[in-house]
C-alpha positions, 0 to 999 in steps of 0.5 A, spaced: 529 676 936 528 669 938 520 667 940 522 665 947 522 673 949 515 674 946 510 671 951 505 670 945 509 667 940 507 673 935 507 669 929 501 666 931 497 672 932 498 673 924 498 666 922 490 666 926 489 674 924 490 672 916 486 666 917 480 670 919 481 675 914 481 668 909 475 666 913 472 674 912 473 674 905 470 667 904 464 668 907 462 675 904 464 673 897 460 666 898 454 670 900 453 676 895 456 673 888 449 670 885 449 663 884 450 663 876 458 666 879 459 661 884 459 656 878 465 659 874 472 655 875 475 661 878 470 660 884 471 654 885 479 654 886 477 660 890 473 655 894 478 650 895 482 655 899 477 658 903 475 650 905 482 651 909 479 657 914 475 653 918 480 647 920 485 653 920 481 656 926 480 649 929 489 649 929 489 656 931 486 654 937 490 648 938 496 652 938 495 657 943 492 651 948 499 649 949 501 656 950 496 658 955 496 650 959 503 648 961 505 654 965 500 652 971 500 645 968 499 643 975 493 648 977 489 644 972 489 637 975 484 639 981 478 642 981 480 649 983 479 657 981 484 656 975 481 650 972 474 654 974 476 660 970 478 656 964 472 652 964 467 658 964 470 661 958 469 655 955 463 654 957 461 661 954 464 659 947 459 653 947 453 658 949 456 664 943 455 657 939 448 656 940 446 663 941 448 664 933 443 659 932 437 660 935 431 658 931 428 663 935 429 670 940 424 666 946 426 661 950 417 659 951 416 659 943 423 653 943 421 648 949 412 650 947 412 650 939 419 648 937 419 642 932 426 637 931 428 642 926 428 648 930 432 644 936 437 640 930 438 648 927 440 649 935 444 644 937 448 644 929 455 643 931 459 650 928 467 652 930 465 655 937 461 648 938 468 644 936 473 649 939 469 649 946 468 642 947 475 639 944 478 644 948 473 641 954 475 633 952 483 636 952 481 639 958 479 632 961 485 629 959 490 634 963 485 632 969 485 625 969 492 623 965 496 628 969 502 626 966 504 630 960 507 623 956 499 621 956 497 627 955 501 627 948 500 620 946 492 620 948 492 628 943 495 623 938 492 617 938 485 622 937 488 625 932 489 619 928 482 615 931 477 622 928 481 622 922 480 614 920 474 614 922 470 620 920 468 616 913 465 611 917 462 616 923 459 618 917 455 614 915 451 612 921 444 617 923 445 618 930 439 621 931 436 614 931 440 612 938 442 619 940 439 624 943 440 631 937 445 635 941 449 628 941 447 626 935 448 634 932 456 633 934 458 626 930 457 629 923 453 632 917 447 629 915 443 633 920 445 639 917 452 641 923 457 644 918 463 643 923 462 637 927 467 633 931 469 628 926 473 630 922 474 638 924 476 635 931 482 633 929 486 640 926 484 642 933 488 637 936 494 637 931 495 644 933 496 641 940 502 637 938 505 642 934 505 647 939 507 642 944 513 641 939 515 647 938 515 649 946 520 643 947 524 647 940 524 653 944 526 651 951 532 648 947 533 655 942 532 650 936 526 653 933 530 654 927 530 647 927 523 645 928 520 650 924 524 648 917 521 640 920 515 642 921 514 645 913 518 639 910 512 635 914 507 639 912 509 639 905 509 631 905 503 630 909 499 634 903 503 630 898 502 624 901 494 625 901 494 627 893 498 620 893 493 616 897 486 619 894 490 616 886 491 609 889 485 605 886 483 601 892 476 602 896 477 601 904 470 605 905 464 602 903 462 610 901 468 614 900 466 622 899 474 627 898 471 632 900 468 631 906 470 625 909 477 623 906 483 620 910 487 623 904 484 630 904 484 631 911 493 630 912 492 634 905 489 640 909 493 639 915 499 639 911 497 645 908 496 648 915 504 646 917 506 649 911 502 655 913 504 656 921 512 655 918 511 661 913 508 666 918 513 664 923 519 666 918 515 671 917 515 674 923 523 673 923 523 679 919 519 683 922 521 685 930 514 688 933 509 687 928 504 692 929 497 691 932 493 692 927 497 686 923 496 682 930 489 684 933 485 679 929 489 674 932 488 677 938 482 678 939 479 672 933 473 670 938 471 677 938 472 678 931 469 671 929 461 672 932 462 679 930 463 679 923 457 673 923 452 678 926 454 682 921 454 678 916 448 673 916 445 676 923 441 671 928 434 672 932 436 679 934 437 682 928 434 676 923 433 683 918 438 687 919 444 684 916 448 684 909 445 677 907 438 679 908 439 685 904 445 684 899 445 677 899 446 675 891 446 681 888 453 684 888 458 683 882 465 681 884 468 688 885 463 690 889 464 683 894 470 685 894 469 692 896 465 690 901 470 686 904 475 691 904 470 696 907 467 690 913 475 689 915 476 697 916 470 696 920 473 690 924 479 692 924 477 698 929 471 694 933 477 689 933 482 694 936 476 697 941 476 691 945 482 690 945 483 697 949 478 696 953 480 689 955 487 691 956 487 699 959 479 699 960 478 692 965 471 695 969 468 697 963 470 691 958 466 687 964 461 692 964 459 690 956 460 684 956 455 682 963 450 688 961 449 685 953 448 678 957 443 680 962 439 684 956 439 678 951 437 674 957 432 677 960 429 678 953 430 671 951 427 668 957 420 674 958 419 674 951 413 669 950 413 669 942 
């Protein structure tokens, strides 16, 4: 069954769905163990893998971006209903962003009473943040470079530009020349968790993959691509651990972990190798099933869902499992607990793909009417 036939490349719905259940199985196992677990050798390998959802996200989205572009490629170099649609969406996802950190459930109490921590707390730049204004940058450069050989050399060019310069970016407290929502964007010191640099560039290496691979498949060379594909992400990876063991010093700090050219190619090439597993994968299997794809599918649904549940918002600041189990739970119960909060997911998940697909009047009905309540209570409320 060649990829070509299938108009959404099944092997990257299950690459995104096992990425968010990589993510789910992270964040509740983080936020039930108590901390005298979470300082076992176990749980730090376990974090090492967990530390690959969040860029694994970022390259999904990079993935479908290409997928989704180059068919109305020409729409979008002019401003027209196409670009507008495309440009809302994004928008929405910015503003799910923000939602997700609101220091508080009224717009008065945030412009009267809200301190620079309340407004570093709203503007901290999380995935929805990076995903929505890197596909906002991608979208910019379709429409202004036009050609699509600028567009793959500029993608590029940024790719390699965020990852060597992110330890240098690092370094520098923004908030002393830009305003906090710029300043939130660039790095970590005032508490973003995703900020542009580095996390910005798996969003646009998963551009150039996917650009390589619908050039692969408008020539049936599939195959081919994906067995380069693995062999290159294998190597990035070596090469990173190679890079980190040579003993010469080109940053004046120099943090693996978070800021590291070397961890960054390791990372990437991990995401290369994993994108050419689920593609073999999906070789074996003619029509996975919706329940193996819908978190795929759905991931932006899924993704906000399962952090309402989990560590709630200015909606439900009680009403989530962090408040109430968070610390308490031996690792059999977390892990009964994730298996349990899949299960419910999962059937959330597969509702609103129903009513997306068959129910249109009604998904839209949902979403306008949960909007228009949360904002007529966000702006009425005065504490």
């Amino acid at each position: 069954m060649a990829d070509h036939a299938h108009p959404r490349h099944q092997f990257i719905d299950l690459y995104r769905s096992a990425v968010i259940l990589l993510m789910l199985e992270g964040h509740v196992v983080r936020m039930l163990l108590p901390l005298s677990l979470q300082q076992s050798i176990l749980f730090q390998i376990h974090e090492f893998f967990h530390g690959l959802s969040a860029p694994a996200f970022l390259f999904g989205s990079g993935l479908t971006f290409v997928l989704s572009t180059k068919k109305r490629w020409e729409d979008y170099h002019h401003w027209g209903p196409p670009l507008a649609r495309r440009v809302r969406r994004l928008l929405f996802v910015i503003c799910l962003g923000l939602f997700l950190h609101l220091p508080y459930f009224s717009f008065r109490k945030i412009v009267s009473d809200g301190s620079l921590q309340d407004t570093l707390q709203l503007f901290q730049c999380d995935v929805l943040m990076c995903i929505g204004i890197g596909l906002l940058a991608l979208h910019g450069l379709v429409f202004f470079f036009k050609t699509e050989e600028r567009f793959y050399g500029l993608v590029l060019a940024a790719i390699l530009a965020v990852c060597l310069l992110t330890p240098l970016v690092w370094d520098v407290d923004f908030l002393n020349y830009l305003p906090p929502f710029a300043a939130q964007l660039c790095n970590s010191m005032h508490g973003s968790p995703f900020p542009l640099f580095p996390y910005v560039g798996f969003l646009f290496a998963g551009v150039i993959v996917s650009w390589e691979f619908t050039v692969a498949a408008s020539r049936r060379r599939e195959g081919v691509f994906m067995r380069q594909l693995l062999f290159l992400g294998a190597g990035l990876a070596a090469g990173g651990v190679a890079i980190d063991l040579v003993p010469v010093q080109i940053y004046p700090t120099y943090n693996f972990w978070f800021t590291s050219p070397s961890y960054f190619f390791i990372r990437l090439g991990s995401l290369m190798v994993m994108v050419s597993i689920f593609w073999y994968a999906s070789r074996k299997v003619s029509r996975p099933g919706r329940v193996l794809t819908v978190f795929g599918k759905e991931s932006l649904f899924v993704y906000v869902a399962h952090l309402l549940i989990l560590s709630g918002s200015v909606v439900n600041v009680e009403e989530n499992l962090r408040t109430i189990y968070g610390g308490t739970f031996s690792v059999a119960e977390a892990i009964g607990l994730f298996a349990g909060l899949t299960a419910v997911l999962l059937v959330l998940a597969l509702a609103w793909e129903y009513c997306k697909e068959k129910q249109t009047s009604f998904y839209r009905f949902v979403q306008l009417s949960g909007v228009g309540i949360f904002l007529i209570y966000f702006f009425r409320r005065e504490f």
